[in-house]
N, C-alpha and C positions, 0 to 999 in steps of 0.2 A: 409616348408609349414605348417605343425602340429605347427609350434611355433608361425606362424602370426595366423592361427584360435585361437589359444587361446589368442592372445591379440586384438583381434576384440571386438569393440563395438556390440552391436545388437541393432537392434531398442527398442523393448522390454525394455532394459536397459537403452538406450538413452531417450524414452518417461518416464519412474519412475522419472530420475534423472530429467530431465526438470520440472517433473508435483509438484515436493518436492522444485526444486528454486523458480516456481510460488508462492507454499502456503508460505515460506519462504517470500519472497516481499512481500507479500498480508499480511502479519502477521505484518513487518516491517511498510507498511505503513498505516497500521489501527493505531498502535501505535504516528505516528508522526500526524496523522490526527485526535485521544484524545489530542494530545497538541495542534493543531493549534483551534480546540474548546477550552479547555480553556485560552485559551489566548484570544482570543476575547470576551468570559464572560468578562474576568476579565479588556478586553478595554472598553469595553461596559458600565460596573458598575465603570470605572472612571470616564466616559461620554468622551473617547477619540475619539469613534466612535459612531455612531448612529445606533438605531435600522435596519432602513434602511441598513447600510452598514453590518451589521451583518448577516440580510438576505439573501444578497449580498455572502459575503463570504462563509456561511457553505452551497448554496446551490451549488456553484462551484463541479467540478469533485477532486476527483477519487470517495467520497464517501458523495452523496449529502444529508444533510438533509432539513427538511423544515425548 
């Protein structure tokens, strides 16, 4: 019994590791969502897509801008 309590998760532990995956993700996809903005600049100043659709895309989710 002393040997499963000590290989017990606890919530405590459980909630730290989850809240460290979240900022994790949350870090990863701010990163891929600087490159989906640059990359529509730099569609944009080809004229591949229109101001319009540029609108369109960055104000989309996870991280919307105007």
């Amino acid at each position: 019994v002393k040997k499963i309590e000590a290989n017990m998760v606890t919530k405590d532990y459980l909630d730290d590791k989850l809240a460290d995956l979240r900022g994790d993700l949350t870090v990863l996809m701010r990163k891929e969502d600087h490159k989906l903005t640059r990359l529509v600049q730099i569609l944009e100043t080809r004229k591949v897509i229109s101001p319009e659709d540029v609108n369109t895309v960055l104000a989309m989710e996870p991280f919307p801008q105007n």
